[in-house]
C-alpha positions as CSV (number, residue, x, y, z in Angstrom):
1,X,-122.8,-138.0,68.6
2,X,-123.1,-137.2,72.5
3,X,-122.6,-133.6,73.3
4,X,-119.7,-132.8,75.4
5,X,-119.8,-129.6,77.5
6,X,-117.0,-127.4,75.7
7,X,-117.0,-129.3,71.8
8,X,-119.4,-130.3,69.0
9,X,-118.4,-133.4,69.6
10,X,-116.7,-136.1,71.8
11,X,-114.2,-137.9,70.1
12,X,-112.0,-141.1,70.6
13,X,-108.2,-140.4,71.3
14,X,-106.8,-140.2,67.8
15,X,-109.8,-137.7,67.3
16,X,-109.5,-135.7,69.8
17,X,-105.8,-135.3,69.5
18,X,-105.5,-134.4,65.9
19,X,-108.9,-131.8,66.0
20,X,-109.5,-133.5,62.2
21,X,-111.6,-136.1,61.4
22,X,-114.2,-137.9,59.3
23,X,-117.6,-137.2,60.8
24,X,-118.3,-141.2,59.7
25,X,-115.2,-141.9,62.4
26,X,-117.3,-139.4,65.0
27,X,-120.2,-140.9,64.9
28,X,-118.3,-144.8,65.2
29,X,-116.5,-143.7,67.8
30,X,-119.2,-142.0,69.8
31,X,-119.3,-144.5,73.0
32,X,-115.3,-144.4,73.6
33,X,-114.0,-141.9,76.0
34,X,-111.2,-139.7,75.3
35,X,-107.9,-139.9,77.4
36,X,-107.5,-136.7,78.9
37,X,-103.8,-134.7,78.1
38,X,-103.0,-136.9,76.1
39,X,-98.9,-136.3,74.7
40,X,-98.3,-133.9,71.8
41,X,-96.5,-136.8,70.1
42,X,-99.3,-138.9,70.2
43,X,-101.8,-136.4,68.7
44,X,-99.3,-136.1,65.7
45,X,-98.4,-139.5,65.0
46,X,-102.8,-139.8,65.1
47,X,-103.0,-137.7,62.2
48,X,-101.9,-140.7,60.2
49,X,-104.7,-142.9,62.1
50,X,-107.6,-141.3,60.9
51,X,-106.8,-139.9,57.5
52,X,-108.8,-141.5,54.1
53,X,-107.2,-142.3,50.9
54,X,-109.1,-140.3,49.7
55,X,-107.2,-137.3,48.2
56,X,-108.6,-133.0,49.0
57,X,-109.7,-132.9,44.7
58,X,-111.9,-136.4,45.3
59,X,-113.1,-134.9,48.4
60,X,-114.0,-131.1,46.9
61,X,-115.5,-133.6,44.0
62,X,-118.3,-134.6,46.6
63,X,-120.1,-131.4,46.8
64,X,-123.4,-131.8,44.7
65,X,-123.3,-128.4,43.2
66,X,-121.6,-125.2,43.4
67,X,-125.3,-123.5,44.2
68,X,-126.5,-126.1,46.7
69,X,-125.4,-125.0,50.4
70,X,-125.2,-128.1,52.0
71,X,-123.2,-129.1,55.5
72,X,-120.5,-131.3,54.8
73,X,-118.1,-134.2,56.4
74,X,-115.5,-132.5,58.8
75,X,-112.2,-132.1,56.4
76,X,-110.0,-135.2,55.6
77,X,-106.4,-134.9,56.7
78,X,-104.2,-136.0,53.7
79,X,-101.6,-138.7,55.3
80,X,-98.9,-138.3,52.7
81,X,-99.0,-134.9,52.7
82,X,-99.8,-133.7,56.0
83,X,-102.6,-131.4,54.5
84,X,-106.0,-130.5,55.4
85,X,-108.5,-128.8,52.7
86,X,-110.5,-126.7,53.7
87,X,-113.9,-126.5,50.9
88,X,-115.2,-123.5,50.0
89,X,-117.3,-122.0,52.7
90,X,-120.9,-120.2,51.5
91,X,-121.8,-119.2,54.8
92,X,-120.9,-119.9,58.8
93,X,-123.9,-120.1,61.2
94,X,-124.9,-121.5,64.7
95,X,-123.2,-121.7,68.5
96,X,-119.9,-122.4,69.7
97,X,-119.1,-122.9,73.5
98,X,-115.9,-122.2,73.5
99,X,-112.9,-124.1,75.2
100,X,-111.4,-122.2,78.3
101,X,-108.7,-119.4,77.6
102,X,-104.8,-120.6,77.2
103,X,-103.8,-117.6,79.1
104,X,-106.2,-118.1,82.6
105,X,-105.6,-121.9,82.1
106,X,-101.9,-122.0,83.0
107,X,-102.4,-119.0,85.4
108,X,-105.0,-120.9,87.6
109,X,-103.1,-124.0,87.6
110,X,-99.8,-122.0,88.8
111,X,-101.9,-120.3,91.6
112,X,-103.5,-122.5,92.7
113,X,-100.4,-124.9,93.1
114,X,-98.9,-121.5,95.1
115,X,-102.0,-121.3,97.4
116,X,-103.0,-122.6,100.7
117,X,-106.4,-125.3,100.9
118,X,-106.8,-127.0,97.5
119,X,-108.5,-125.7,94.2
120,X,-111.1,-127.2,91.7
121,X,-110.0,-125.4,88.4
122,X,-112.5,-126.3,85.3
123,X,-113.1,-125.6,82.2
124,X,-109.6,-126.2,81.5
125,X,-107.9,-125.7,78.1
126,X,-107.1,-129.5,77.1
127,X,-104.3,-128.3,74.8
128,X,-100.3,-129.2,75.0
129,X,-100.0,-126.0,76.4
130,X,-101.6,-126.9,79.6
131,X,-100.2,-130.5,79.4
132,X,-96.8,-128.9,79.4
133,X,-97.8,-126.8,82.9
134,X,-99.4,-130.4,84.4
135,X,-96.9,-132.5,83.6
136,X,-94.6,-129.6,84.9
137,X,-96.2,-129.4,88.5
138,X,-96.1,-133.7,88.3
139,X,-92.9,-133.2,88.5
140,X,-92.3,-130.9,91.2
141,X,-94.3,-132.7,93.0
142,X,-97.4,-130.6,93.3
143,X,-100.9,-133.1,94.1
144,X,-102.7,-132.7,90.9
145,X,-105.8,-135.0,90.6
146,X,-107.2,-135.6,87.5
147,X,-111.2,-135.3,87.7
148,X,-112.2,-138.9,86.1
149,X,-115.5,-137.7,84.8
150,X,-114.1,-134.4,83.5
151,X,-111.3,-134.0,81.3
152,X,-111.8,-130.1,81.8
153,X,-111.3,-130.5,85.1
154,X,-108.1,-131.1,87.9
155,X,-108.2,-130.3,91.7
156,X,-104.4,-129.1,92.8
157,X,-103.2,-129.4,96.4
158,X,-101.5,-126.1,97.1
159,X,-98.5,-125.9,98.4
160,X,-99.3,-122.9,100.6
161,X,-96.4,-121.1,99.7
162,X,-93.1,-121.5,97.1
163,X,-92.4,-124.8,95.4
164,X,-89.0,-126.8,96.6
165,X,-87.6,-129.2,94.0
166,X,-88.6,-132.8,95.4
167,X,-84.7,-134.1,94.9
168,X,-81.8,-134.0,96.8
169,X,-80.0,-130.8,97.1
170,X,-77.0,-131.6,94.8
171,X,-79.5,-132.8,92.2
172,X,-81.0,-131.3,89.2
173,X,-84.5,-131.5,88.2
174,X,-84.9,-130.6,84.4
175,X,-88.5,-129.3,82.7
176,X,-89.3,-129.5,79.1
177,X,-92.3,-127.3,78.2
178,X,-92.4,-127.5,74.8
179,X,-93.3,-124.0,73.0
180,X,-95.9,-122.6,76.4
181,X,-94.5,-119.3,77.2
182,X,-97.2,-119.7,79.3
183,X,-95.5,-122.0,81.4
184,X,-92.0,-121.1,80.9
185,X,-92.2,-117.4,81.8
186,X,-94.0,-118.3,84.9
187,X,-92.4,-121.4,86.2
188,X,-89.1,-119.6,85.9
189,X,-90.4,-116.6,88.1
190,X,-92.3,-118.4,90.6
191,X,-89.3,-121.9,90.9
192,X,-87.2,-118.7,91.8
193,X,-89.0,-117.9,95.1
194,X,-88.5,-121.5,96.6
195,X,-85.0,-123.5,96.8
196,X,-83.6,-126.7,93.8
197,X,-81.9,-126.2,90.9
198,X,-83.6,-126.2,87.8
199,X,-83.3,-126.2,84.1
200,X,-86.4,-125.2,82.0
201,X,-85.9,-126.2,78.2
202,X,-88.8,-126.5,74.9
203,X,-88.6,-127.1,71.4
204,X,-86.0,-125.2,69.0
205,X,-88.8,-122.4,68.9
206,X,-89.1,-121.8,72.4
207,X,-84.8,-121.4,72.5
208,X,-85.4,-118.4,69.8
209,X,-88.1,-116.9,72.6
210,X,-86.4,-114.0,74.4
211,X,-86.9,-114.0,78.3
212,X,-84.0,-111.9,79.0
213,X,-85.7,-109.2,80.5
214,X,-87.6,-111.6,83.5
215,X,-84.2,-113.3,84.3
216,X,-82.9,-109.3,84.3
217,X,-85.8,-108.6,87.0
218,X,-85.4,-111.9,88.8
219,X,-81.7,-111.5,89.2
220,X,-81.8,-107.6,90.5
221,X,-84.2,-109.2,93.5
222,X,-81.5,-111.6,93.9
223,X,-82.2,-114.8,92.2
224,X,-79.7,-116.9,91.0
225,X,-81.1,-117.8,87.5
226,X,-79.5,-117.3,83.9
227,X,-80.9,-117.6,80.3
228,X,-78.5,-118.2,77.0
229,X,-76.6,-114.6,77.5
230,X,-76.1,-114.8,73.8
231,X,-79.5,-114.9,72.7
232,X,-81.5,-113.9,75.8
233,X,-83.3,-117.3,75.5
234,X,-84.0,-120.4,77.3
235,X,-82.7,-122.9,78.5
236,X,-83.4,-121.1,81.9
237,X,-81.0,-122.4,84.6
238,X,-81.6,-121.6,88.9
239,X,-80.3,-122.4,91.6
240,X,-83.2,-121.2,94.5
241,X,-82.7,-120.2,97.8
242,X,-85.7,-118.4,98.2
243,X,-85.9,-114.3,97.9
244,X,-86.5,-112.4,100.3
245,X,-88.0,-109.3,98.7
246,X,-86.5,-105.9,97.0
247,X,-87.2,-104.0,94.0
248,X,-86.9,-104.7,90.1
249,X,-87.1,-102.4,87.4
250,X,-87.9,-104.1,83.8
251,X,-88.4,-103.4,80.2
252,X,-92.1,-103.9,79.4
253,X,-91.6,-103.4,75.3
254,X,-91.3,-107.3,74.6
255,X,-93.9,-109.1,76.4
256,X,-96.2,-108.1,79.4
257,X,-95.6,-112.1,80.2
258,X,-92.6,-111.1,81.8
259,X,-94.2,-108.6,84.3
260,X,-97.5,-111.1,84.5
261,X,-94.9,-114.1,85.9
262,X,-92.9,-111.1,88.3
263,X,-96.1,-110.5,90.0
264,X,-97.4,-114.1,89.8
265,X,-94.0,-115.3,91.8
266,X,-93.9,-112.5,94.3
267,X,-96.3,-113.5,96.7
268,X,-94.1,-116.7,97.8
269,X,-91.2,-114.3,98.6
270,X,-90.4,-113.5,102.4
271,X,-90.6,-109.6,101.9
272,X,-92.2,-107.1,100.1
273,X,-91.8,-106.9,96.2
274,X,-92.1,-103.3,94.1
275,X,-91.7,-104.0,90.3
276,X,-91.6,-101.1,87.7
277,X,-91.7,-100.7,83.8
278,X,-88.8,-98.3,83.0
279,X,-90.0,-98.2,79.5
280,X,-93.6,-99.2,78.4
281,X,-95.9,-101.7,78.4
282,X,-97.2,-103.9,75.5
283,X,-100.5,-106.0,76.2
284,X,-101.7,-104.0,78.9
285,X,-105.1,-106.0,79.3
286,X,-103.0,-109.6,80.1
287,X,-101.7,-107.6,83.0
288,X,-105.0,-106.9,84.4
289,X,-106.3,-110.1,83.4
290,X,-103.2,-111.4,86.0
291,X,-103.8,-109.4,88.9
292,X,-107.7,-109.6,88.6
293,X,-106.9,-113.7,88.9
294,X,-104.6,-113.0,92.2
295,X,-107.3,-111.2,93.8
296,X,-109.4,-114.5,93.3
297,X,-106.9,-116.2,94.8
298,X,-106.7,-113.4,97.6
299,X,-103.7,-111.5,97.0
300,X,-104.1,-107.2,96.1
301,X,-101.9,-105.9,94.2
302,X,-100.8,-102.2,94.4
303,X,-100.9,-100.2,91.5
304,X,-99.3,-96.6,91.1
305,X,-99.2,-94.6,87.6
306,X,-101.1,-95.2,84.3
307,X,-101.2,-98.5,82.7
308,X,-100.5,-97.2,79.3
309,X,-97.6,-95.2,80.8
310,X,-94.8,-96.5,82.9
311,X,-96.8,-98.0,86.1
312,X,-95.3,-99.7,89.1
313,X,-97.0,-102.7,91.2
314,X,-96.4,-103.4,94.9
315,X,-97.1,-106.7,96.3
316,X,-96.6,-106.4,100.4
317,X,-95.2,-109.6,102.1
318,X,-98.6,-109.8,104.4
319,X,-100.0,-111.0,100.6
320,X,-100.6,-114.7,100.6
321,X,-102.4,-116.7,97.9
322,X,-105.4,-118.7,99.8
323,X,-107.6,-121.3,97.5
324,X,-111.1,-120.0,96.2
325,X,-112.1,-123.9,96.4
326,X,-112.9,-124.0,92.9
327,X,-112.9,-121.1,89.6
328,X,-114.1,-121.2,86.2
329,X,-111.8,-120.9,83.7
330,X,-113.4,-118.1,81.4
331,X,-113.6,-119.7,77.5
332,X,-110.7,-118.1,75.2
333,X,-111.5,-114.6,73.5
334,X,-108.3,-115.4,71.0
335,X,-110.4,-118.7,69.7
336,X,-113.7,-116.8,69.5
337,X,-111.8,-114.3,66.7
338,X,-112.1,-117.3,64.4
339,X,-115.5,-117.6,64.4
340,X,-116.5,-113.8,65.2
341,X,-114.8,-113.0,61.5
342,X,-115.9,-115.9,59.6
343,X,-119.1,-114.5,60.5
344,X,-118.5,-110.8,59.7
345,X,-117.2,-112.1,56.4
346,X,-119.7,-114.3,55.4
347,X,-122.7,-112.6,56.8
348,X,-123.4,-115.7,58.3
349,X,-125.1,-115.1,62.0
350,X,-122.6,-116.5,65.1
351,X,-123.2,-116.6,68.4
352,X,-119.8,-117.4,70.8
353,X,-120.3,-118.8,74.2
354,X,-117.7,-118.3,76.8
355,X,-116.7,-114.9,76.7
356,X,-118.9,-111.7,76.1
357,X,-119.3,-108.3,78.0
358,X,-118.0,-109.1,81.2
359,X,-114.6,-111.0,80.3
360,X,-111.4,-109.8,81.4
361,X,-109.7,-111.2,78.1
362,X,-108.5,-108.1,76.4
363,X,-109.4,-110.2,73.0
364,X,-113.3,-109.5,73.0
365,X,-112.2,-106.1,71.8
366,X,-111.8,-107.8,68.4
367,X,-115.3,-107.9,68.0
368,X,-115.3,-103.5,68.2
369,X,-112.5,-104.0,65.4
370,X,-115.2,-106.1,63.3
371,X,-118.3,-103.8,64.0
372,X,-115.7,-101.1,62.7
373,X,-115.1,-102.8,59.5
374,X,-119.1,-103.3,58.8
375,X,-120.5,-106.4,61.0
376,X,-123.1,-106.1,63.4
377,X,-122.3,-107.1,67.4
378,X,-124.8,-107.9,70.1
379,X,-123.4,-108.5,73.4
380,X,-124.6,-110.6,76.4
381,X,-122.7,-110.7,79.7
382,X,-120.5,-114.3,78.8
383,X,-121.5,-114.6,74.5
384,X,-120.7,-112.4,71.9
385,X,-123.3,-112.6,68.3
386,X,-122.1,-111.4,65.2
387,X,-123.5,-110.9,61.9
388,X,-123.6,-108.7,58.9
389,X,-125.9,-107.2,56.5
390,X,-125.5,-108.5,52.9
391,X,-125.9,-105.0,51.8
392,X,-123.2,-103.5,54.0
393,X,-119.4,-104.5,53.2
394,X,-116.4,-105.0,54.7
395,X,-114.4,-102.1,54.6
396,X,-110.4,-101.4,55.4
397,X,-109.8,-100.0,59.1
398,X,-106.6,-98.8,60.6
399,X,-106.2,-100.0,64.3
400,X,-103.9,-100.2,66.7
401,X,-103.6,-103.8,68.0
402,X,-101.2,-103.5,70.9
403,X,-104.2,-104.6,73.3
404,X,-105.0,-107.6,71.0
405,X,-101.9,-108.9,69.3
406,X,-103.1,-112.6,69.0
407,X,-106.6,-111.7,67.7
408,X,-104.9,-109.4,65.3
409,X,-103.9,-112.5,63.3
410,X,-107.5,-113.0,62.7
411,X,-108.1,-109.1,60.9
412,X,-105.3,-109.7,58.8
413,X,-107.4,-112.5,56.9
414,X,-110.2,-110.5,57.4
415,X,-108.9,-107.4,55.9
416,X,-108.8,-109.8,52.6
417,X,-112.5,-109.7,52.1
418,X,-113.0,-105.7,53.0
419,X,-112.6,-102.2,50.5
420,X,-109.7,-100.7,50.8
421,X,-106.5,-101.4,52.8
422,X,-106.1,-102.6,56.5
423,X,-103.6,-101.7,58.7
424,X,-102.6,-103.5,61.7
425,X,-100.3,-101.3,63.8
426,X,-98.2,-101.9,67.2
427,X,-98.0,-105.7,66.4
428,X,-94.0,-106.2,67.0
429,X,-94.2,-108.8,69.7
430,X,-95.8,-110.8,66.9
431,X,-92.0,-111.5,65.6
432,X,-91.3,-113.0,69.2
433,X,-94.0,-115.7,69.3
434,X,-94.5,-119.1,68.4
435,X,-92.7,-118.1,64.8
436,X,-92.1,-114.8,62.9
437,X,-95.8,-114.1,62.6
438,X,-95.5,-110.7,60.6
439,X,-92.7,-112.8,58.4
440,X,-95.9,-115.8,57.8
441,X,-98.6,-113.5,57.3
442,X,-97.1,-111.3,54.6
443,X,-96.0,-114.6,53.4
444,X,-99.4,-116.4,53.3
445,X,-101.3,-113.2,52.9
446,X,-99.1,-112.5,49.6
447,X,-100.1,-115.9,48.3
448,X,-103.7,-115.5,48.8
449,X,-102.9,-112.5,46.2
450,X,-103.0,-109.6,48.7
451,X,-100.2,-107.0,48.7
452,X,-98.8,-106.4,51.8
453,X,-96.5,-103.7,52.9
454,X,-94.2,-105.0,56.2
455,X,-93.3,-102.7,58.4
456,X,-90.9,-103.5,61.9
457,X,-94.2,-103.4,64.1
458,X,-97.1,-102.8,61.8
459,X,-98.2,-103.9,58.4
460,X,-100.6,-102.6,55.5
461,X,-102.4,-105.1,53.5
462,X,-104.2,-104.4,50.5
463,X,-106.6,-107.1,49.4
464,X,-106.7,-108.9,46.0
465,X,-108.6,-107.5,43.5
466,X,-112.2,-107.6,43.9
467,X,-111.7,-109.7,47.0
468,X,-110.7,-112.6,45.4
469,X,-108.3,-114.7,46.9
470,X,-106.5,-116.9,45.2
471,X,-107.9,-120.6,45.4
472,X,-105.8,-123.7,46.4
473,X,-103.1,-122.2,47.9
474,X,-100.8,-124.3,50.6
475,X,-101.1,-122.3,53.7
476,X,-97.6,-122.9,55.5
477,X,-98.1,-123.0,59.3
478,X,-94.9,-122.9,60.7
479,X,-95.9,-125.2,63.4
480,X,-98.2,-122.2,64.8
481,X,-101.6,-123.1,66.0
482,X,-102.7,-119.3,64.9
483,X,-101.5,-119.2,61.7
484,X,-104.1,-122.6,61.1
485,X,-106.6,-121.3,62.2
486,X,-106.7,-117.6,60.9
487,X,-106.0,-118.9,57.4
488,X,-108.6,-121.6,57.4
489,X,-110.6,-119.2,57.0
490,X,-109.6,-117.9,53.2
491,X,-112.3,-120.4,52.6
492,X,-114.6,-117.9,53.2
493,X,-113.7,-116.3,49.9
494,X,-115.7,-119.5,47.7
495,X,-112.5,-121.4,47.7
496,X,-110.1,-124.4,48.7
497,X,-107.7,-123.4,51.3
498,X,-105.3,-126.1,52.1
499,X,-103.6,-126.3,55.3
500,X,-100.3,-128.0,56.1
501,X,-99.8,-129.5,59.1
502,X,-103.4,-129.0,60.7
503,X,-102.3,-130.6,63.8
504,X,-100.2,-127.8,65.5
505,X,-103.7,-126.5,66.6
506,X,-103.1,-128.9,69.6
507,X,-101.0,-126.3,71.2
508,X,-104.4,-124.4,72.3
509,X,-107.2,-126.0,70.1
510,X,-107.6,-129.3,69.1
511,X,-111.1,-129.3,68.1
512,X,-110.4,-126.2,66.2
513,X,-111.5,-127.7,62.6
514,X,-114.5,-129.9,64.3
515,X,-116.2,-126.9,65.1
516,X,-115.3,-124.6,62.2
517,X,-117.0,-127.4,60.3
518,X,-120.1,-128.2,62.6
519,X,-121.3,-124.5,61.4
520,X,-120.3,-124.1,58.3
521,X,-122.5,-124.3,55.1
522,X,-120.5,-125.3,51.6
């Protein structure tokens, strides 16, 4: 099959959009080109488009022997059940070029739409996600051109300033975005600083997604913008007129989104704008991951006080975004967890392209939480390589996780396969994502047959005896992209994991079970 810069392998549209697929289908399909952001809808309904009759036990039947490590077929999605088994995986081994990072993805695209001169972004996340933050700035009117030869790649026409709805003044211009709190945290900071009126909606999910505190810093600078004030969650309803500076103190215990899309917007106001956590701040490193992007696109932030503490952050009015003329987006550290502790489980060798010593993703950090538990790292400036000594094993660490919530996840199905108990601390704002994720993963953990004690922001899991998990259990993914792919890899343990619904890894990953498959050995 043709190589394609950032995946094993370049499907057709079905293909790409589901991330599952016969290899036999791959190979068939190897001449067609994929259409790039293609809806969320459509990659569901093409789950049912390339699925065989043939059902996970007359697949797992197809392995010649339980001692023969052989590379398999990518995993058949099951049509009437919406399931994907994953085989039992003997080893994982080879390179993966990661796709760019969720998080600078959506950041670079709302930048560079802020900036003056136009912006080349690639490497870009093809994910509903992002689609959600392009179709977005379609909408409002921001000059987006889709790069034919590329579908990593847009070039956006910035506006040199705030963004004005393009209707009529009595008129409201409504924005679904799906489940991207990457798009809705920021669009509803930065549509602030220009003049419309606006209402920014999503899926149930995204209604249960607290945002109070930004539209609590957004209103003390003046902005006329309101969430649900019963639940603190979108829809998110303004009516701009442009702010013209002032100072807003906010609760950073929630999200650091909320302060990321403060400082994002404030650039495009008319005066200066001093923001301050009152409290503390979760996710410190997606903070600095935020400003470090500004200064790319020329604006310094001013920082006083400890990042771990209560800091502040001044953004002067003489601050204006200007274009780089094009940037890189950095592959995702989150993704790389899936592959940096099958690896460490496995003792399979890894090598992750994308993101190594010199990221600014505060998730490479996972791989010091895998070289604690027994793997061995080597870093190189942009790939990570991971491996583990047969002789050495896993053992149970204690971490604090606050830094690396989403690549926390990933240890929790790793702490499975370790001696002794694991506990993942400092993980509350994992109950305010895409679902409850301490509620699923004491739930899926449990039926692997781990024992796991829930706490409100930390948990302790004990693994099954021996380290045996349980084999075909139905992981439940509650529409959560993570929850896939952290419990995919259960199969690590020498048995059939089956995964409902493998398709929600579309939110950020699409390819996810392609290349989980292209290096593993059954």
């Amino acid at each position: 099959a043709p190589r394609h810069p950032h995946q094993l392998f370049r499907p057709n549209p079905n293909m790409r959009a589901t991330g599952v697929a016969l290899a036999a289908v791959l190979l068939a399909a190897s001449n067609q080109i994929s259409e790039s952001f293609s809806p969320g809808w459509v990659r569901r309904r093409a789950l049912s488009d390339v699925t065989s009759s043939r059902s996970p036990a007359t697949l797992s039947a197809r392995v010649p022997s339980p001692t023969t490590a052989l590379p398999m077929a990518a995993p058949v999605v099951d049509e009437a059940t919406n399931t994907l088994t994953v085989s039992p995986i003997k080893s994982l081994d080879g390179t993966v070029t990661l796709p760019g990072s969720k998080s600078l993805s959506n950041r670079c695209l709302l930048l560079a739409a802020l900036s003056e001169g136009s912006t080349r972004v690639e490497n870009l996340l093809e994910s509903d996600d992002i689609r959600y933050m392009l179709e977005a700035l379609d909408a409002l009117g921001v000059p987006v051109e889709r790069d034919p030869d590329d579908d990593t790649a847009v070039t956006v026409q910035g506006q040199a300033g705030p963004i004005d709805s393009p209707l009529g003044d009595d008129e409201t211009l409504d924005l679904f975005l799906g489940n991207a709190g990457t798009a809705m945290r920021p669009l509803s900071a930065a549509l602030c600083m220009g003049k419309g009126k606006f209402v920014l909606d999503g899926v149930p999910r995204m209604r249960e997604r607290p945002i109070a505190d930004l539209i609590d810093g957004l209103q003390q600078l003046g902005a006329d913008a309101t969430c649900v004030e019963e639940t603190g969650c979108p829809p998110v309803t303004i009516n701009a007129k442009g702010l013209k500076g002032g100072e807003a103190s906010i609760s950073g215990k929630m999200s650091s989104q909320f302060l990321s899309s403060l400082l994002m917007a404030s650039p495009v106001a008319e005066g200066d704008i001093t923001i301050s956590i009152k409290d503390e701040l979760i996710s410190a490193p997606y903070v600095a991951l935020t400003i470090g992007l500004m200064k790319k696109f020329g604006v310094n932030v001013q920082i006083e006080g400890d990042m771990d503490g209560t800091p502040s952050f001044k953004i002067p009015a003489s601050e204006k975004y200007t274009g780089p003329g094009s940037i890189l987006v950095e592959g995702d550290a989150s993704s790389a967890s899936y592959f940096i502790a099958g690896a460490a489980i496995t003792g399979g060798t890894v090598t992750v392209r994308g993101c190594g010593s010199e990221s600014v993703q505060g998730d490479v950090a996972f791989a010091d939480v895998m070289e604690k538990m027994g793997a061995k790292v080597t870093w190189g400036p942009e790939s990570i390589t991971v491996t583990r000594d047969p002789d050495v094993k896993l053992k149970g660490v204690d971490v604090d996780c606050d830094k690396i919530p989403d690549a926390a996840m990933t240890l929790a199905v790793a702490a499975l396969f370790a001696e002794g108990p694991t506990t993942i601390r400092n993980v509350y704002s994992w109950r305010l994502k895409e679902t409850e994720r301490m509620k699923a993963i004491v739930a899926e953990c449990t039926k692997l047959g781990a024992t796991v004690e829930e706490f409100r922001d930390y948990c302790i899991i004990h693994p099954p005896k021996d380290n045996k998990v349980n084999d075909n259990v139905l992981i439940e993914t509650y529409d959560d992209h993570r929850m896939a792919m952290t419990f995919s890899l259960a199969a690590c343990g020498g048995v059939n994991v089956i995964i409902h619904d493998p398709g929600c890894t579309a939110k950020t990953f699409p390819t996810y079970f392609e290349m989980l498959e292209g290096i593993a050995t059954h």
